[in-house]
ROSE-4610 file (N, C-alpha, C; in Angstrom, 1 decimal, always signed):
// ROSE-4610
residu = [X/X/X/X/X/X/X/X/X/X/X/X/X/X/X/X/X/X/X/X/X/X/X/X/X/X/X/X/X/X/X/X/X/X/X/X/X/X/X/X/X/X/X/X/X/X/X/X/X/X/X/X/X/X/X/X/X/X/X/X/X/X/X/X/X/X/X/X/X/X/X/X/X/X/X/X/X/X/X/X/X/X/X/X/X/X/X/X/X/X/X/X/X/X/X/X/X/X/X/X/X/X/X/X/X/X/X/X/X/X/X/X/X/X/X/X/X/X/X/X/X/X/X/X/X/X/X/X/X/X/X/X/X/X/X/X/X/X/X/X/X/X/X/X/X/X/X/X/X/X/X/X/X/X/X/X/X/X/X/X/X/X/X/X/X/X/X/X/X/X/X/X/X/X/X/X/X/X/X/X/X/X/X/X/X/X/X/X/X/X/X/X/X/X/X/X/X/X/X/X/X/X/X/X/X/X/X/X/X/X/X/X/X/X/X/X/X/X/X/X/X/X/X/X/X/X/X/X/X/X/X/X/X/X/X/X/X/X/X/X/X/X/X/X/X/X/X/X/X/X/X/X/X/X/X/X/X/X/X/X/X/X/X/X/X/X/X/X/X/X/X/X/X/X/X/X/X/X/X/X/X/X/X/X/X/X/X/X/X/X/X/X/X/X/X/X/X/X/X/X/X/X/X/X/X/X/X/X/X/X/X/X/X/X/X/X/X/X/X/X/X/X/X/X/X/X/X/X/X/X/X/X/X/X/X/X/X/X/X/X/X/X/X/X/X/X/X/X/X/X/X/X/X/X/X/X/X/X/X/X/X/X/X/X/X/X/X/X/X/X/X/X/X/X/X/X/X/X/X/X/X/X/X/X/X/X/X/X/X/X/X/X/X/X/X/X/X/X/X/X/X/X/X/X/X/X/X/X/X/X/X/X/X/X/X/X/X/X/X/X/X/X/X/X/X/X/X/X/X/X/X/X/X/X/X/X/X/X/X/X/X/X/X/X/X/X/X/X/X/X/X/X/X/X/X/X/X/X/X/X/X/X/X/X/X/X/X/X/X/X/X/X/X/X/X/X/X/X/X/X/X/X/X/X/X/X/X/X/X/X/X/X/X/X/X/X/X/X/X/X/X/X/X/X/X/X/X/X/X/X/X/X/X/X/X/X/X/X/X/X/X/X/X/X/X/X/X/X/X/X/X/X/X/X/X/X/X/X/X/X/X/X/X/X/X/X/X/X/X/X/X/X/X/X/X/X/X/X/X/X/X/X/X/X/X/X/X/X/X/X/X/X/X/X/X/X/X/X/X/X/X/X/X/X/X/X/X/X/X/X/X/X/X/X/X/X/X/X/X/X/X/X/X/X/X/X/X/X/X/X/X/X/X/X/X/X/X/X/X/X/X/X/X/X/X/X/X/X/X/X/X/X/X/X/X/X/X/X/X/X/X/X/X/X/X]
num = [1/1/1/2/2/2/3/3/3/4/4/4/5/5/5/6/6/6/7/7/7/8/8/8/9/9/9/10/10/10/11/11/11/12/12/12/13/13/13/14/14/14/15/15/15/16/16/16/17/17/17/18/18/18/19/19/19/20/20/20/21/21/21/22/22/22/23/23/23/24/24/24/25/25/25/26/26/26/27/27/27/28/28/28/29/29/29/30/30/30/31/31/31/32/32/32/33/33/33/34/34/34/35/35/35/36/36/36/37/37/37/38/38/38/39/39/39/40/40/40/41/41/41/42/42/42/43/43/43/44/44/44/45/45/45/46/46/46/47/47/47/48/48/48/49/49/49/50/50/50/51/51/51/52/52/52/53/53/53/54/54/54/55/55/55/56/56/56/57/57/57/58/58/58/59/59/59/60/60/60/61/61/61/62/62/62/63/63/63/64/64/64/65/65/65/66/66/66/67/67/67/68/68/68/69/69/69/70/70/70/71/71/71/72/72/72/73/73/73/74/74/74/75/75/75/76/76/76/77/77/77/78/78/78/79/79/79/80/80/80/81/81/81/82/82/82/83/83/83/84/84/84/85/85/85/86/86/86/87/87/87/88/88/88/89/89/89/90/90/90/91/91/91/92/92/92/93/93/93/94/94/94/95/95/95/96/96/96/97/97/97/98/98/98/99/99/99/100/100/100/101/101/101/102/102/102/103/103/103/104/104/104/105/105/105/106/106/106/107/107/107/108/108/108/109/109/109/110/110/110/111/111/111/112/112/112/113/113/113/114/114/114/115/115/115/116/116/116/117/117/117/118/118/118/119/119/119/120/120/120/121/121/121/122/122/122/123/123/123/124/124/124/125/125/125/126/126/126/127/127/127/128/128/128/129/129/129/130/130/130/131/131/131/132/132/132/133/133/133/134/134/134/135/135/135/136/136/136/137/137/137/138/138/138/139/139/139/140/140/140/141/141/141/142/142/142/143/143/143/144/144/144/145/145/145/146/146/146/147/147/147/148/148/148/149/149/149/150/150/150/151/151/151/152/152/152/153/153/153/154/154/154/155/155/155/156/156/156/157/157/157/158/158/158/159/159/159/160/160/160/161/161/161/162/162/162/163/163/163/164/164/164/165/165/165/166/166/166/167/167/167/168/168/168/169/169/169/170/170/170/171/171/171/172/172/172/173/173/173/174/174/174/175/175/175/176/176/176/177/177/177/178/178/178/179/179/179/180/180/180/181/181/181/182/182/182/183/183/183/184/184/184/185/185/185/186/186/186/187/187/187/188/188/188/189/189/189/190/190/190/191/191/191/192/192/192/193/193/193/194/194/194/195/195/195/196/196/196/197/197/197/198/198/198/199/199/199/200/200/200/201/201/201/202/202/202/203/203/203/204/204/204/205/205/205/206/206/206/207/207/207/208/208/208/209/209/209/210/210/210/211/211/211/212/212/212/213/213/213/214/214/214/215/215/215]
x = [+73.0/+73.8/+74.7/+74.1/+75.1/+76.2/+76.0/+77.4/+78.8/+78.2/+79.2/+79.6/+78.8/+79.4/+80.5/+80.2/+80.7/+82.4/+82.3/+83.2/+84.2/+83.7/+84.5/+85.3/+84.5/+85.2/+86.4/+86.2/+87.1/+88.0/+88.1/+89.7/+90.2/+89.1/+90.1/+90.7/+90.4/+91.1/+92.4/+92.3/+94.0/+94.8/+94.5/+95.5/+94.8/+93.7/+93.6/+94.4/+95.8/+96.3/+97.5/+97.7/+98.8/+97.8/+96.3/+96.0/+95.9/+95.5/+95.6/+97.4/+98.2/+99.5/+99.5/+98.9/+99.5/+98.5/+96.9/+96.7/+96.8/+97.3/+98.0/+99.1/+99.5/+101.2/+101.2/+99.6/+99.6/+98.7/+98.1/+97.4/+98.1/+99.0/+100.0/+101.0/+101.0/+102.4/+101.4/+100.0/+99.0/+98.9/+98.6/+99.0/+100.1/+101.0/+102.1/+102.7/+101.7/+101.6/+102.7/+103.1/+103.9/+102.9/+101.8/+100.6/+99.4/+98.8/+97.7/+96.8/+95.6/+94.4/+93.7/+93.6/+93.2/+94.1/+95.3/+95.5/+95.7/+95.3/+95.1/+93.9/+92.4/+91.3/+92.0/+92.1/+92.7/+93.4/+94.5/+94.3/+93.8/+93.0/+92.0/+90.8/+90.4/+89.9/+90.3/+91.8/+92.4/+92.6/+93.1/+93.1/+91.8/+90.8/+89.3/+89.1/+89.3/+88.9/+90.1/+90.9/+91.8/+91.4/+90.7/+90.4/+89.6/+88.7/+87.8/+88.9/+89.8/+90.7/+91.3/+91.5/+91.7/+90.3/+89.6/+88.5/+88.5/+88.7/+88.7/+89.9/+91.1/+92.1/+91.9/+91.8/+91.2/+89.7/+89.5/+88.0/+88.8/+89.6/+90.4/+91.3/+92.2/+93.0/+92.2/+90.8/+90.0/+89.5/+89.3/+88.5/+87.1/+86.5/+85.5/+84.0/+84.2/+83.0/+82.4/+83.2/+82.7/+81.8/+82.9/+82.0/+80.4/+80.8/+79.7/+78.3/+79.0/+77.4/+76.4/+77.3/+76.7/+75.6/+75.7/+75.7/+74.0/+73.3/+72.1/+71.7/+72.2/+72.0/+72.5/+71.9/+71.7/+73.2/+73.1/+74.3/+74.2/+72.7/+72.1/+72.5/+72.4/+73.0/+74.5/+75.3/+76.4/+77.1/+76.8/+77.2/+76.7/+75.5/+74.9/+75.9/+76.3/+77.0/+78.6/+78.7/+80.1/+80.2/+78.9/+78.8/+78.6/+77.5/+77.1/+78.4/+79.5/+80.6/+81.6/+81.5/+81.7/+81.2/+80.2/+79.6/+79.9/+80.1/+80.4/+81.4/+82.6/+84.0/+84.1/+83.1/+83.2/+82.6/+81.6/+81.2/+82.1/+83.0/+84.4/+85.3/+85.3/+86.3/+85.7/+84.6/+83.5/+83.7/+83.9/+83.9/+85.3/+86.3/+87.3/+87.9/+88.0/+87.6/+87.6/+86.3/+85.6/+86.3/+86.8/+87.5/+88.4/+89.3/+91.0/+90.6/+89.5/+89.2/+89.0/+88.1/+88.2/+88.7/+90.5/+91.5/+92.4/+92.8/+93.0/+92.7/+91.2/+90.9/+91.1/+90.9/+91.7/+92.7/+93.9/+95.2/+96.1/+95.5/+96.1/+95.8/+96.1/+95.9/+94.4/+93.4/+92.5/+91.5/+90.9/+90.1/+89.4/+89.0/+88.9/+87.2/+86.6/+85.1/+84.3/+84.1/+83.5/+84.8/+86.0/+86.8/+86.9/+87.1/+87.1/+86.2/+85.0/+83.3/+83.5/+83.9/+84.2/+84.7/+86.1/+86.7/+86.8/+85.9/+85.3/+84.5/+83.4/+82.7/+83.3/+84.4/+85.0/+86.0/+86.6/+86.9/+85.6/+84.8/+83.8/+83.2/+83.2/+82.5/+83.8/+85.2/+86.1/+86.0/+85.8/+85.9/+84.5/+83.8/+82.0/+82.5/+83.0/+83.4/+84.5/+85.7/+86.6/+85.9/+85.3/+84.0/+83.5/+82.5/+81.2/+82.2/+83.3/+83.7/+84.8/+85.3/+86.4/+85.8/+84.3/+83.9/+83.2/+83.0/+82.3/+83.4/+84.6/+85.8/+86.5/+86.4/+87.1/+85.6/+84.7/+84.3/+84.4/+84.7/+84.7/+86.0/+87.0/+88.7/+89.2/+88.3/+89.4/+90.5/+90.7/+91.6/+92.8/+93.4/+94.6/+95.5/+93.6/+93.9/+93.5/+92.5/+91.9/+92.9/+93.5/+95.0/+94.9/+95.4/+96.2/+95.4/+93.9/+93.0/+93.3/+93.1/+92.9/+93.9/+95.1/+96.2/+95.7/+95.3/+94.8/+93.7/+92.7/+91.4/+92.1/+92.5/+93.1/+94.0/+94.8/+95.5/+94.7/+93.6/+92.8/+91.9/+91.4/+90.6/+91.6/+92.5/+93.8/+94.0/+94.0/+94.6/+93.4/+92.0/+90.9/+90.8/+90.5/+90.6/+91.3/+92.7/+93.8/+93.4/+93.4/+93.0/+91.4/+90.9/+89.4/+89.8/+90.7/+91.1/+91.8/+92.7/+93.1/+92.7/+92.1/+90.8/+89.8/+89.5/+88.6/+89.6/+90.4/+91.8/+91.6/+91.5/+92.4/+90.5/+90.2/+88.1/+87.7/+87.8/+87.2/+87.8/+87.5/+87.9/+87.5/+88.4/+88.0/+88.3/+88.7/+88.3/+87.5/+86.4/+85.3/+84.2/+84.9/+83.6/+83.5/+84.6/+84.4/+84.0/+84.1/+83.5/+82.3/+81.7/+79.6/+79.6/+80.3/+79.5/+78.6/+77.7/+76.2/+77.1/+75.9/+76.6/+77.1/+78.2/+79.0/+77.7/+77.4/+76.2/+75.6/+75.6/+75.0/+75.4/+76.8/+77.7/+77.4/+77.8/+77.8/+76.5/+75.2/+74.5/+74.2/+74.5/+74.3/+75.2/+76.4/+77.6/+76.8/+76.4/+75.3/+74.4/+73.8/+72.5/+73.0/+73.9/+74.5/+75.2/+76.0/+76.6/+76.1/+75.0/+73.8/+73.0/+72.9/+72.7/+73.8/+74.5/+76.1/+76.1/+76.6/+76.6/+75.3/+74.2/+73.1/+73.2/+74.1/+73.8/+75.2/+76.4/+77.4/+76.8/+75.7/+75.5/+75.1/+74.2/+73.5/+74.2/+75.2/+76.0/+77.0/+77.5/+78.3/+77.8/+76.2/+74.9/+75.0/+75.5/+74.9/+76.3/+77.4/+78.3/+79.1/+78.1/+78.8/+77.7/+76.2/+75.5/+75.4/+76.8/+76.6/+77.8/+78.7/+79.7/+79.5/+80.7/+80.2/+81.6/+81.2/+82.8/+82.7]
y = [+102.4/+101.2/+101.2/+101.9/+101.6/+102.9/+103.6/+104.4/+103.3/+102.8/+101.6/+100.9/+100.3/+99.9/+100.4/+101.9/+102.7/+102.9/+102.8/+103.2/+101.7/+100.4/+99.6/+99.8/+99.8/+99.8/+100.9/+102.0/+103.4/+102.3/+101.5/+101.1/+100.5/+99.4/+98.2/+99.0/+100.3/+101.0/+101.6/+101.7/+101.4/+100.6/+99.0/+98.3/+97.4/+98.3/+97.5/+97.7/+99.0/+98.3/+97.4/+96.9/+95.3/+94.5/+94.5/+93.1/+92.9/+93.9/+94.1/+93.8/+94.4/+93.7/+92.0/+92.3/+90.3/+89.6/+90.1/+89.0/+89.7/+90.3/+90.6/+89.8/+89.4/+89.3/+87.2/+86.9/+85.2/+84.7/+86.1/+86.0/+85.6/+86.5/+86.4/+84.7/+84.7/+83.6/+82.4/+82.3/+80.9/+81.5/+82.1/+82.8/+81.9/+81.9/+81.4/+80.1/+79.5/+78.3/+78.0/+78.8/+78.3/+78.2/+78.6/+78.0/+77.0/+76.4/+75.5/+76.9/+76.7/+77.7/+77.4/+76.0/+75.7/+76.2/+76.3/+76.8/+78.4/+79.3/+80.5/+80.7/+79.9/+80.5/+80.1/+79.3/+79.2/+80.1/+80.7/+81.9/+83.2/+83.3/+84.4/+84.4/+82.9/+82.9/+82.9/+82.5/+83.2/+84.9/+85.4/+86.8/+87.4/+87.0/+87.4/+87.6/+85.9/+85.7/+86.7/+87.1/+87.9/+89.5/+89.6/+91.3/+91.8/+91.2/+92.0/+91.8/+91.4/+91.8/+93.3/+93.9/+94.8/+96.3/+95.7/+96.8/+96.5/+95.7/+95.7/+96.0/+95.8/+96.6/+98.2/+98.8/+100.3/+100.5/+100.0/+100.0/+100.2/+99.3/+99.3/+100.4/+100.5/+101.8/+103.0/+103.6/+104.6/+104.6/+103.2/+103.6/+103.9/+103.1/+103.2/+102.7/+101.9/+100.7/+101.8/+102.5/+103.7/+104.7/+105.4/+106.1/+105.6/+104.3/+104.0/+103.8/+104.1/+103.2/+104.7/+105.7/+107.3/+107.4/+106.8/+107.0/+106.4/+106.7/+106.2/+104.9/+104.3/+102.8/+101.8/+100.5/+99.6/+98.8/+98.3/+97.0/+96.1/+95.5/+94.7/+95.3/+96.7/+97.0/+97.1/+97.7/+97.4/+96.3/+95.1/+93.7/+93.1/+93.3/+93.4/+94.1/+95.1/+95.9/+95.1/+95.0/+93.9/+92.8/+91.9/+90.9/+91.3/+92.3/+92.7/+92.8/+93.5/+93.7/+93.1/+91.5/+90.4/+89.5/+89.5/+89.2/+89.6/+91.2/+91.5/+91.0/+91.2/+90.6/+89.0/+88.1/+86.6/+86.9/+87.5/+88.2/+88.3/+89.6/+90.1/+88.8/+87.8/+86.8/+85.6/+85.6/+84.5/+85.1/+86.2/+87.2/+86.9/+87.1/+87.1/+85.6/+84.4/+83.5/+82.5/+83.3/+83.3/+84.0/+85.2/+85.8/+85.1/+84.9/+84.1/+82.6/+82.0/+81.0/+81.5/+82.5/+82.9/+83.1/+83.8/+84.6/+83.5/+82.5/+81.1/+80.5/+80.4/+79.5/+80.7/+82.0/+82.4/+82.5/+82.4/+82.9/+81.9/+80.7/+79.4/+78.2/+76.9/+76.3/+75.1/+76.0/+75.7/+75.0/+74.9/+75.0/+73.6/+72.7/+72.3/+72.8/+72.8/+74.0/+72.8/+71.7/+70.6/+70.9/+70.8/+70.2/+72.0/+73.0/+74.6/+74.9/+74.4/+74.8/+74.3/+72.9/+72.2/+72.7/+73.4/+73.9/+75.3/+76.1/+77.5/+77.2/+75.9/+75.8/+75.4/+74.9/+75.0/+75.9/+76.7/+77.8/+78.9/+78.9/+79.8/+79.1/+78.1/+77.5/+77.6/+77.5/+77.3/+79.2/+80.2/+81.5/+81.9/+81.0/+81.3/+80.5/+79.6/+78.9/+79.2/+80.3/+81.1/+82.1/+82.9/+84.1/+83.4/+82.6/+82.3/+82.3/+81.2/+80.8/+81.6/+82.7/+83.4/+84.9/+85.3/+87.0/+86.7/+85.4/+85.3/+85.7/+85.1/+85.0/+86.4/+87.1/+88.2/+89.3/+89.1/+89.9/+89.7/+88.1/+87.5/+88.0/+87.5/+87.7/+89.1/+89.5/+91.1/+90.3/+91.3/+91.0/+91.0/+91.2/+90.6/+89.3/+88.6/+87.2/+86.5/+87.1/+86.2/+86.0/+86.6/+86.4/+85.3/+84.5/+83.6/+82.4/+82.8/+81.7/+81.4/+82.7/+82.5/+81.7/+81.4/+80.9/+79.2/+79.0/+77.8/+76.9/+78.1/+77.2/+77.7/+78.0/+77.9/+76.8/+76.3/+75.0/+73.8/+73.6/+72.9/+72.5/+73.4/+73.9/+72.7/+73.3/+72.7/+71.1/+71.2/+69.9/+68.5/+69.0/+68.3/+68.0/+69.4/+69.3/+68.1/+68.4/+67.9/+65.8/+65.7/+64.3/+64.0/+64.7/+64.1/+64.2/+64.5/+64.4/+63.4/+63.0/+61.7/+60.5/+60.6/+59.8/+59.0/+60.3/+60.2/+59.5/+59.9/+59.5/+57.7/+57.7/+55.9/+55.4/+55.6/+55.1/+54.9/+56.3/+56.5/+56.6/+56.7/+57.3/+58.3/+59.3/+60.5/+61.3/+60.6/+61.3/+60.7/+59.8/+59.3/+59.7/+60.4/+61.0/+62.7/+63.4/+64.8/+64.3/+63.2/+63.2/+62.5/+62.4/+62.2/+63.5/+64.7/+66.0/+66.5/+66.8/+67.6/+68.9/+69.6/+71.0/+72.0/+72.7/+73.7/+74.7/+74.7/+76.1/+75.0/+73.7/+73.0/+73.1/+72.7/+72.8/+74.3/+75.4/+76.3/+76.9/+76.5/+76.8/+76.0/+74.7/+74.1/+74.9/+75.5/+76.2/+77.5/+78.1/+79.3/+78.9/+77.8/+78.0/+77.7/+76.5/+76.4/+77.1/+77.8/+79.4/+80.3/+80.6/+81.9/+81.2/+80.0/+79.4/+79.4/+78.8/+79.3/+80.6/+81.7/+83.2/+83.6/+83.4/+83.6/+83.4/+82.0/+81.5/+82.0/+82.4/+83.0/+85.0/+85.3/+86.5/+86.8/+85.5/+85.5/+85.8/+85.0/+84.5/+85.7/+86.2/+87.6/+88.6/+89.0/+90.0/+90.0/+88.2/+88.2/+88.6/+88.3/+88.6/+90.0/+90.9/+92.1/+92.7/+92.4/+92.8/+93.0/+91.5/+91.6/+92.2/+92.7/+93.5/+94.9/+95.1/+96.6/+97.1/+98.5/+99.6/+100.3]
z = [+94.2/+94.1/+92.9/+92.1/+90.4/+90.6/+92.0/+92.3/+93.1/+93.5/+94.1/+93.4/+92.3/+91.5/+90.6/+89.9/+89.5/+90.1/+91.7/+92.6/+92.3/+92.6/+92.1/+90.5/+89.8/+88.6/+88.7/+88.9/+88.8/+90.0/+91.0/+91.8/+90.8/+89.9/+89.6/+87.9/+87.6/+86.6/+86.8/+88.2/+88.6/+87.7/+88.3/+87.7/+86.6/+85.7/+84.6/+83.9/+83.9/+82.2/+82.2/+83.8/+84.1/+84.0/+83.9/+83.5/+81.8/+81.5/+79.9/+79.3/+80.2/+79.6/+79.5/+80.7/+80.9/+80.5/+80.0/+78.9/+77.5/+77.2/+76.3/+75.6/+76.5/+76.5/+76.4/+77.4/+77.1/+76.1/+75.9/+74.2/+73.0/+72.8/+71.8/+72.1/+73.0/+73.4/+72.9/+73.3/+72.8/+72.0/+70.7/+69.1/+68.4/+69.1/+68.7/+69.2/+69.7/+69.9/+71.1/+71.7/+73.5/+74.2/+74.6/+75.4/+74.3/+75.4/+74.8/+75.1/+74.6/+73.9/+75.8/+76.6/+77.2/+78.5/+78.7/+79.9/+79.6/+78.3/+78.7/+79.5/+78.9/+79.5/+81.5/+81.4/+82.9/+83.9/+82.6/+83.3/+83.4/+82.7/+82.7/+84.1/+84.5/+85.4/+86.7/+86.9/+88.1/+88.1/+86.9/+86.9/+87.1/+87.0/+87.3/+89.0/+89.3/+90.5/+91.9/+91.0/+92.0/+91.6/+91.0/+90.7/+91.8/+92.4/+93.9/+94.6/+95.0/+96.3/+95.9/+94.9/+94.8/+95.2/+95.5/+95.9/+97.0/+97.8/+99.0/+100.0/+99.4/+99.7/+99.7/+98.6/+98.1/+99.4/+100.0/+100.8/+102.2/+102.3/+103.7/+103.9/+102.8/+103.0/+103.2/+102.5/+102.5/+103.6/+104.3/+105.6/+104.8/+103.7/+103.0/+103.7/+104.8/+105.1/+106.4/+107.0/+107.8/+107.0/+106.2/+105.4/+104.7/+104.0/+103.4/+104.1/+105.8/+106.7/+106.9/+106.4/+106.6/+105.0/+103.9/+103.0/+102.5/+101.9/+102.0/+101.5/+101.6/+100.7/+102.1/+101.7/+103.0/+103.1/+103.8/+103.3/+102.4/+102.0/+101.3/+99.9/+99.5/+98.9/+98.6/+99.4/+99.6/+99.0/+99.9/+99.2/+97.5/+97.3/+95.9/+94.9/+95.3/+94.1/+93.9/+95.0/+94.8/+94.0/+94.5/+93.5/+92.8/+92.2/+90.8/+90.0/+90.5/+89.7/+89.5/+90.5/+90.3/+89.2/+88.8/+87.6/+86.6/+86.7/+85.3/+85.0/+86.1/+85.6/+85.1/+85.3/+84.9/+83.5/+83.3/+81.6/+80.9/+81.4/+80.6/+80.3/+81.3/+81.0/+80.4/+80.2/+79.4/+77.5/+77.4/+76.5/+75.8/+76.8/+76.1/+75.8/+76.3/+76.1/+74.7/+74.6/+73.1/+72.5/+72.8/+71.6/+71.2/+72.1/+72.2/+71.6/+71.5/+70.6/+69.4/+69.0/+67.7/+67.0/+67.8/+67.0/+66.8/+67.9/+67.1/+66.2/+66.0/+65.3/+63.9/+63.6/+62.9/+62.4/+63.2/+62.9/+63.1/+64.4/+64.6/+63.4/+64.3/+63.1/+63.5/+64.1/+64.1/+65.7/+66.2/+67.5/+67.6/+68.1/+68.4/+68.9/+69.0/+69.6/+70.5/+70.7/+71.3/+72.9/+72.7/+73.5/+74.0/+74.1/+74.1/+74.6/+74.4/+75.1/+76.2/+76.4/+77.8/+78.7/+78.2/+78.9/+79.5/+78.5/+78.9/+79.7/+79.8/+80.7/+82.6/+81.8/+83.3/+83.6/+82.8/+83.4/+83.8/+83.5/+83.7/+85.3/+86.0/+86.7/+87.9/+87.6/+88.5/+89.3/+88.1/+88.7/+89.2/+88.8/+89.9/+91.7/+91.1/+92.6/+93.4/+92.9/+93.6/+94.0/+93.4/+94.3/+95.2/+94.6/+95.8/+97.2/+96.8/+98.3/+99.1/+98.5/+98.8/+99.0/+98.6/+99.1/+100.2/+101.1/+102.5/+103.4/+102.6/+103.8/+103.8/+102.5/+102.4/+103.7/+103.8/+104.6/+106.0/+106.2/+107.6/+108.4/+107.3/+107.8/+107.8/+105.9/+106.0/+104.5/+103.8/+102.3/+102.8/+104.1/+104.2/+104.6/+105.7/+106.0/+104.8/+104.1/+103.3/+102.0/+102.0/+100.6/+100.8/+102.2/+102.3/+102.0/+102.2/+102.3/+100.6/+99.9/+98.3/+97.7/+98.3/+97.9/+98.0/+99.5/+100.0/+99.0/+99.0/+98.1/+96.6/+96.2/+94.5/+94.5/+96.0/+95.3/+95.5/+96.6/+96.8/+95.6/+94.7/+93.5/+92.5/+92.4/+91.3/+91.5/+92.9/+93.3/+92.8/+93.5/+93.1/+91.8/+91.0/+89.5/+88.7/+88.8/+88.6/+89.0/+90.0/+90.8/+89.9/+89.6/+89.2/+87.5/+86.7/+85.6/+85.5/+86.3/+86.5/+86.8/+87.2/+87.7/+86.8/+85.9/+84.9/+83.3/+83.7/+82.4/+82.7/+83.7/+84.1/+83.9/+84.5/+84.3/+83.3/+82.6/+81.2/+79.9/+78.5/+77.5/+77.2/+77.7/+77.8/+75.8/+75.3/+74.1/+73.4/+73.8/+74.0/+74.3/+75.7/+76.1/+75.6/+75.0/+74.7/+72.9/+72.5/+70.9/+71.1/+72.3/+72.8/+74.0/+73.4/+74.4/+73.4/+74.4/+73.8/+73.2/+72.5/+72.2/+73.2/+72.4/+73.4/+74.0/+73.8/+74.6/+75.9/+76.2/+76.9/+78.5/+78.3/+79.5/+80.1/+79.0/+79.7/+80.5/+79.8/+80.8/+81.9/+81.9/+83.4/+84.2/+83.9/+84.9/+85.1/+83.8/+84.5/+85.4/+85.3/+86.4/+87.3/+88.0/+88.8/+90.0/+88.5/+89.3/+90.0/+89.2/+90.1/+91.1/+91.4/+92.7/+93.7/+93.2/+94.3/+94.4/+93.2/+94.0/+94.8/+94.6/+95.5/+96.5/+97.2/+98.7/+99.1/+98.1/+98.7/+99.2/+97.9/+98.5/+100.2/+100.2/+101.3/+102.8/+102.7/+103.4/+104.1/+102.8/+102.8/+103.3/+103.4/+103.6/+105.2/+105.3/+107.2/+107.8/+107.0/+108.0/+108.1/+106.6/+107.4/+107.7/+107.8/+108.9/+110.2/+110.3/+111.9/+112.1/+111.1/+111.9/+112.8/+113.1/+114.3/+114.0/+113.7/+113.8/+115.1]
């Protein structure tokens, strides 16, 4: 299994060094204060949540899921090593995150860490909830219907968001309520536990439906 995983990583080294440009490139720009610190992590977790369609593209071109059924490892496996390397990628972008707070609050003119923890917590929670719900469909549909689905649930995602921030703006005082948030390590692990409940029942789910496929 840690060769499939292996085998993912070596596709998405393809085009790791355009994702390394481009956060690169919105690193520096929230550095210099053209982005808020808050819609870079945002985008780190769409760039996350779009990185497995690139192994599954690379799977489809190879004609990979044939071969793989010759290969000694189960499906159960199979699917496991995807998520697994699904995970790591929400790591890497949980990581960087933090860093890009850090080097702000270094180099900028200072972080905010109550109001940044919240927000890592919900970028960390929005790219567990674009997996869970987008690698059932990528197995159901196939990475080239499911593009379209990802377009659909990322605006659906945004649109809710967006509507329950508003919502919460006109209800509450909301700088009220982020100067009575528990500590930043709090949020984020309810979004951990949460998370690995969601990807668990998304694993599940994923398991059955390319079990029951047939080539």
């Amino acid at each position: 299994m840690i060769g499939l995983m292996w085998k993912d990583l070596l596709c998405l080294r393809k085009s790791l060094a355009t994702y390394v440009i481009v956060i690169v490139f919105y690193g520096l720009t929230t550095l210099a204060g053209l982005w808020d610190i808050n819609a870079m992590a945002a985008v780190l977790a769409i760039l996350v949540s779009v990185l497995p369609y690139s192994c599954f593209s690379y799977d489809h071109a190879a004609k990979w899921d044939r071969y793989g059924l010759a290969l000694p490892v189960s499906r159960a496996q199979t699917v496991l090593a995807r998520y697994l390397v699904v995970v790591m990628l929400l790591v890497l972008a949980t990581v960087l995150v933090g860093l890009i707070g850090a080097a702000a609050a270094l180099f900028g003119d200072g972080v905010d860490w109550t109001t940044y923890g919240f927000t890592a917590a919900v970028v960390l929670a929005m790219g567990i909830f674009l997996n869970a719900v987008l690698l059932p469909l990528i197995y159901r549909f196939g990475a080239e219907r499911a593009r379209i689905l990802f377009f659909v649930v990322l605006g659906g995602a945004v649109v809710v968001g967006i509507s329950l921030v508003n919502i919460a703006d006109r209800l509450f005082d909301i700088d009220g309520l982020l100067a009575a948030m528990p500590p930043v390590w709090l949020p984020v692990a309810v979004v951990l536990a949460a998370g690995t409940a969601l990807l668990a029942a998304s694993y599940f789910v994923s398991l059955h439906i390319y079990s029951s496929r047939e080539w």
